[in-house]
C-alpha positions, 0 to 999 in steps of 0.5 A: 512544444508538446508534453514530455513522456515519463519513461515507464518504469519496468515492473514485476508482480509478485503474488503473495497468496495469504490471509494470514495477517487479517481476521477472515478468510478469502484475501488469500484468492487476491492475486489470482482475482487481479490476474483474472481481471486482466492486471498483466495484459493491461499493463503490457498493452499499455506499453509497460514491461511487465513480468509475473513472477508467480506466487510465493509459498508460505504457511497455511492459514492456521485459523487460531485465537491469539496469543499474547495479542498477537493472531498468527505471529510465527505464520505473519513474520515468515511470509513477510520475510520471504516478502522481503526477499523477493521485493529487495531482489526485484528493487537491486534488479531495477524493477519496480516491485508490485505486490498483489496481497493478500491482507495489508500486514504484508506490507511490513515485507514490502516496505521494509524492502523498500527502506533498507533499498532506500538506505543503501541507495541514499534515497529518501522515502515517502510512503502514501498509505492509502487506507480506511484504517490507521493500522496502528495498533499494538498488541495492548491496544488491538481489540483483535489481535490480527495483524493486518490492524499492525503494519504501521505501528510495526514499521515503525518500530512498536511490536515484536521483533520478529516482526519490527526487525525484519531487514536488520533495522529497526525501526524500518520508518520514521512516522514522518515518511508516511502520509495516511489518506482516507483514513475513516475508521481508527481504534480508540488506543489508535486515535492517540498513538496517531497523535503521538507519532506525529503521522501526517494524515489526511482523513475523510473529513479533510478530503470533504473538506478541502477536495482530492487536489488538494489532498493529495498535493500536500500528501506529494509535497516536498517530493524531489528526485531523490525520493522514492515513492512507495503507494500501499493501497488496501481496497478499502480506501474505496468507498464500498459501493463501488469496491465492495470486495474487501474484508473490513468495508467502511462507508464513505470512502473516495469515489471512483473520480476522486481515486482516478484523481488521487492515482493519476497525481501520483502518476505526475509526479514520476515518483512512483518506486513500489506499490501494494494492492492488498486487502481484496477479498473475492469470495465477497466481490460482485462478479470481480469488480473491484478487481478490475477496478484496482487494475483499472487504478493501477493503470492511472498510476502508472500514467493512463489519462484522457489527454496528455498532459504536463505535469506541475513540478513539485513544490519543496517543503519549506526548510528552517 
């Protein structure tokens, strides 16, 4: 019997111009080097219907120290709010919502987004950060300010209300809906805030040592058919000598066969609701290629493989 063919889902990009959130310019110029790189035409020829919804317009960048250990805080929460806006209309629209960053402290628009969809549809969450950063910190245990280093201590709950309230709900997440995968480099504070939480990551030592497979089959475990599967990708999960165009590189990341590994047992499991493809910086690329390397990613995840294949159900997470 030959292999059955997931549906595609219908997708919209929505482009999110800003380096607000993060401690150097340049991921502003993200969703315009992703359209370079051919994203739309990419996913169209490979059967998907795509629409780019353009750009949203926020605040300018106003390059300033913090204050109260907080960069840009007024400028970080009006973006994510129109963020949100625009991803929960997409989401009640029964699109899939793909939004091209833009530095990562975006995500708290996106997936607070897809939380409250996720509460008002009876759905349950499962959130895949894959990142080289924790991006726990606080304002007492940020050593910078910037609040690209905050999406997940604010999703969840610690931070300014301007930001952990948007949507109505705080918190947006319980620690346990996320899966860190990647993870190389975390702050001090962060080590124990992480242990603190309860967030199940899977850093690099555990990827050397156990392999990508099974990585990433315990970080999908437990996904059922009512999950909705959320993928934040910051570019800096790749290991820098093959994506050098971030912000924050720090060596030793995933090589290219182990993401294409990691994207296309995403892809399997037919999970995929939303998804984040922040952080790429071009002013620091090499003739865009780590731009067309995350469009080259982005089409795994979306089901591109060498052969047809069946995919293994998902085992449940134990109960009781």
């Amino acid at each position: 019997m030959s292999p059955q063919i997931p549906a595609r889902p219908a997708v919209s990009l929505i482009g999110v111009p800003t380096d607000v959130g993060a401690g150097r310019i340049g991921a502003r110029m993200g969703p315009s080097a992703l359209r370079v790189a051919g994203i739309v035409q990419a996913m169209a020829d490979f059967g998907i219907d795509v629409r780019d919804c353009g750009d949203l317009h926020g605040p300018d960048n106003p390059e300033q120290p913090a204050v109260g250990g907080f960069r840009h805080l007024t400028e970080v929460a009006r973006w994510n709010q129109l963020l949100h806006e625009a991803t929960l209309a997409e989401l009640r629209a029964g699109r899939l919502p793909l939004m091209l960053g833009g530095d990562h402290s975006l995500a708290m628009g996106s997936i607070s987004a897809v939380a409250r969809h996720c509460r008002d549809t009876g759905r349950r969450l499962r959130v895949l950060w894959l990142d080289a950063h924790a991006d726990l910190n606080t304002a007492t245990l940020t050593p910078s300010g910037n609040l690209h280093g905050m999406p997940v201590a604010c999703l969840c709950g610690h931070g300014p209300a301007e930001l952990t309230g948007i949507g109505g709900h705080s918190p947006a997440l319980s620690p346990q809906d996320i899966r860190q995968i990647g993870i190389r480099s975390v702050d001090p504070g962060e080590k124990r805030f992480v242990h603190e939480l309860g967030i199940e990551v899977f850093d690099m030592r555990f990827i050397d040592e156990n392999g990508m497979r099974h990585t990433m089959a315990q970080a999908l475990l437990g996904l059922d058919e009512r999950t909705h599967l959320h993928v934040s990708l910051d570019v800096d999960f790749l290991d820098p000598d093959i994506a050098p165009g971030v912000g924050t590189t720090v060596r030793g990341g995933p090589t290219y066969r182990e993401a294409q590994l990691c994207m296309e047992m995403i892809a399997d499991t037919g999970r995929l609701g939303s998804l984040d493809v922040v952080e790429l910086n071009p002013a620091l690329d090499v003739r865009n290629q780590t731009a067309e390397l995350a469009v080259d990613l982005i089409q795994s995840l979306f089901g591109k493989s060498t052969l047809m294949r069946t995919p293994e159900p998902p085992r449940r997470e134990p109960t009781g």
